[in-house]
C-alpha positions as CSV (number, residue, x, y, z in Angstrom):
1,X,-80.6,6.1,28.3
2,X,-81.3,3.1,26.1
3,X,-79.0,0.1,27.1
4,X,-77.4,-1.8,24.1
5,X,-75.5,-5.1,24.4
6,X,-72.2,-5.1,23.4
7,X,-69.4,-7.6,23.7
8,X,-67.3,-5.7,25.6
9,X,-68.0,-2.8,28.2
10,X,-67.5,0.8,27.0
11,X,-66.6,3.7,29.0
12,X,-67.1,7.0,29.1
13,X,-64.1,9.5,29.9
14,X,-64.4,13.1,30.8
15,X,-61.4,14.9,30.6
16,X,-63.5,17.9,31.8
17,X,-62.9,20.8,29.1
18,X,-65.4,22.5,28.0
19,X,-63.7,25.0,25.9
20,X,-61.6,24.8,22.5
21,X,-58.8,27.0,23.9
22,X,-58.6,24.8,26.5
23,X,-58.9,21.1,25.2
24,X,-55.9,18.6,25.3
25,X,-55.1,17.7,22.4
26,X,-56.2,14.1,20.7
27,X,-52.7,12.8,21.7
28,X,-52.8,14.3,25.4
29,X,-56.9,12.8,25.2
30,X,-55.4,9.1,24.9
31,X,-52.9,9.6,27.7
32,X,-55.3,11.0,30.0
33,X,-57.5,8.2,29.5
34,X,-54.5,5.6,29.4
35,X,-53.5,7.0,33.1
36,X,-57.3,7.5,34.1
37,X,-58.1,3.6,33.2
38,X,-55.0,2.8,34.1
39,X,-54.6,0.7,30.8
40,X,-52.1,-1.6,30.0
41,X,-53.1,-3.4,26.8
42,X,-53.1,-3.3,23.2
43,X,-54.9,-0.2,21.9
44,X,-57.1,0.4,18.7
45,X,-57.3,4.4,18.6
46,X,-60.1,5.5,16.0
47,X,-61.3,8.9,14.9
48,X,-65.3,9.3,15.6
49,X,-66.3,10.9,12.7
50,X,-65.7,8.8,9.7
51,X,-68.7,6.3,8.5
52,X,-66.9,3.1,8.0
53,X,-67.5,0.3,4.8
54,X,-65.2,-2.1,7.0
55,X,-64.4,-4.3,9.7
56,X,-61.9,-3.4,12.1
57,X,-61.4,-7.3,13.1
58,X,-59.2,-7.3,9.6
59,X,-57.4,-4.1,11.1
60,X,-56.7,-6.4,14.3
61,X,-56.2,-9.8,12.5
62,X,-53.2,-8.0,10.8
63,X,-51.8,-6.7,13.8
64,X,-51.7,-10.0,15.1
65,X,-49.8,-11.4,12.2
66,X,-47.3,-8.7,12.1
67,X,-46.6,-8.6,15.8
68,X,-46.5,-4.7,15.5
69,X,-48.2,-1.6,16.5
70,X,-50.0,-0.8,13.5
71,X,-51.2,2.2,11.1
72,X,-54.3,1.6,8.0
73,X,-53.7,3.0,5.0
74,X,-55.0,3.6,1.5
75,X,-54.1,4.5,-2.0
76,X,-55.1,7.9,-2.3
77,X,-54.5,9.4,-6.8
78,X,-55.1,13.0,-5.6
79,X,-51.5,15.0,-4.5
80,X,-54.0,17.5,-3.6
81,X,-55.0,15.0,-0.6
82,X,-51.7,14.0,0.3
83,X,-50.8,17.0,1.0
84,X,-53.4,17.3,3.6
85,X,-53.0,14.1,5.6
86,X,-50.1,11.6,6.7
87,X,-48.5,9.7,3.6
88,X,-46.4,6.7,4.1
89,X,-43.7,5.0,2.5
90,X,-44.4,1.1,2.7
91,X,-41.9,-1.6,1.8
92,X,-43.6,-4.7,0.2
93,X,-44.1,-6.1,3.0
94,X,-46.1,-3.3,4.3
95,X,-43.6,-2.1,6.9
96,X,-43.7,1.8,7.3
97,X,-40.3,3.2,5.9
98,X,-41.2,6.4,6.7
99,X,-44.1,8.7,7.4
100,X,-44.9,12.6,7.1
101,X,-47.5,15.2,7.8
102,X,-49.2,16.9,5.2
103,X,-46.3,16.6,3.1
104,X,-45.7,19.5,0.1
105,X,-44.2,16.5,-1.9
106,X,-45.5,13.2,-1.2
107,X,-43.3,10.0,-1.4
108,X,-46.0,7.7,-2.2
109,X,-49.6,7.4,-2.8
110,X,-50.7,5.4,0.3
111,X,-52.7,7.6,3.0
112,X,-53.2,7.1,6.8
113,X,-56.5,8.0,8.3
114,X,-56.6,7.9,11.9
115,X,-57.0,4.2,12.6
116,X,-54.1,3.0,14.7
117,X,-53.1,0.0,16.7
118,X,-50.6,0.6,19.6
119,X,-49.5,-3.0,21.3
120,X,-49.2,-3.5,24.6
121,X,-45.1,-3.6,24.0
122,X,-45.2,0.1,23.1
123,X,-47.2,1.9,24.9
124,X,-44.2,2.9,27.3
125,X,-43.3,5.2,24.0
126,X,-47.3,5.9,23.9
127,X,-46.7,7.5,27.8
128,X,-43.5,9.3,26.9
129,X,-44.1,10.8,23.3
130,X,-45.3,14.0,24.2
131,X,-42.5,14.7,26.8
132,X,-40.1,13.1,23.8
133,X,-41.2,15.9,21.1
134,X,-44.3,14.6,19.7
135,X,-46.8,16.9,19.0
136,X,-50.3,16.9,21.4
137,X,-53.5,17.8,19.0
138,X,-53.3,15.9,15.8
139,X,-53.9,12.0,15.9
140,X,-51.3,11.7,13.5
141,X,-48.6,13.3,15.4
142,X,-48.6,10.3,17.8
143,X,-48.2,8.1,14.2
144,X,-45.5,9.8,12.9
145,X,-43.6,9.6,16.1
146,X,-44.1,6.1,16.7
147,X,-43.2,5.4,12.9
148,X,-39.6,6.9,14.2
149,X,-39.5,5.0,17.4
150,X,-40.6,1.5,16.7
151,X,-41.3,-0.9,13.9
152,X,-45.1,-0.3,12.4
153,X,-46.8,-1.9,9.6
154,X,-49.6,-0.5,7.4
155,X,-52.8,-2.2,6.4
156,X,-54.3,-1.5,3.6
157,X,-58.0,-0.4,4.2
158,X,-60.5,-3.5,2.6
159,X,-63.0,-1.1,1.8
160,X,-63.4,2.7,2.1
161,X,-64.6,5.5,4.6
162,X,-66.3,8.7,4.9
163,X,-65.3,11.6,6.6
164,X,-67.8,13.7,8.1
165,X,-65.7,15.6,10.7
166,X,-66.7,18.5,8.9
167,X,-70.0,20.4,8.4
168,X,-69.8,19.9,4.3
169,X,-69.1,16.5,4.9
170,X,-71.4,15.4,6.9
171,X,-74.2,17.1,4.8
172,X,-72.5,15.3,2.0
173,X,-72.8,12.3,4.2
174,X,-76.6,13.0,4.8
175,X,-77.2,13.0,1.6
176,X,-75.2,10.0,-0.2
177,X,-76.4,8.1,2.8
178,X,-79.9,9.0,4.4
């Protein structure tokens, strides 16, 4: 294996499934690697398969200033879309009012991929959602029921992204991008 340099260490964690019937879920994922690393700090949790046109030390930066657990967002014209990812309601100072799943009538136009910040002051509700109701698979589960337990704001992405968690997409991907 090649060795790169990075700034901080990454590890590896292997929750030891090897099947899709038998997989955790993306929310039970973080808490098994939460206990397993025994982590106590502020969290950015970031979906894998997106190719990103941004820096996520704006995402952070923002957190800072807001001294909240954070969600991105972005303006997304297609109700088509919206009504297959999390849309949430923003007040102008970019507090979340409200946020729902895959909603049949969206309240607003502004998106959430699944970039999130979680600081260190809520991860007990991090530990506990999923006893507490909140769903175990979808990133945005663990959103949404943070948006209901604790103040979030959303930044608004600087630049865009590209999904390639799918097989169209990524040979979409492939060929926008080399």
């Amino acid at each position: 294996m090649e060795e790169g340099r990075w700034q901080k260490p990454i590890t590896i964690v292997d929750d030891g499934t090897e099947t899709n019937e038998t997989r955790l879920g993306a929310v039970c994922d973080l808490l098994f690697a939460m206990e397993k690393l025994q982590i106590d700090d502020d969290l950015l949790v970031v979906a894998a398969d997106n190719l990103l046109f941004f820096s996520f030390q704006e995402f952070v930066d923002f957190a800072k200033v807001k001294g909240t657990s954070c969600i991105m967002c972005h303006e997304q014209p297609s109700i088509e879309k919206l009504q297959r990812t999390g849309v949430v309601e923003l007040d102008d100072n970019f507090r979340v009012l409200g946020m729902e799943e895959k909603p049949q009538q969206p309240k607003s136009n502004w998106a959430v991929p699944p970039f999130y910040i979680y600081l260190k002051k809520d991860l007990d509700l991090v530990r506990h959602s999923v006893e507490n109701g909140c769903g175990k698979d979808a990133p945005g589960n663990l959103a949404h029921y943070m948006v209901e337990h604790t103040t979030m704001h959303a930044w608004p992405m600087s630049a865009g992204r590209f999904d390639i968690g799918s097989i169209d997409t990524y040979e979409e991907a492939k060929r926008r991008f080399g």
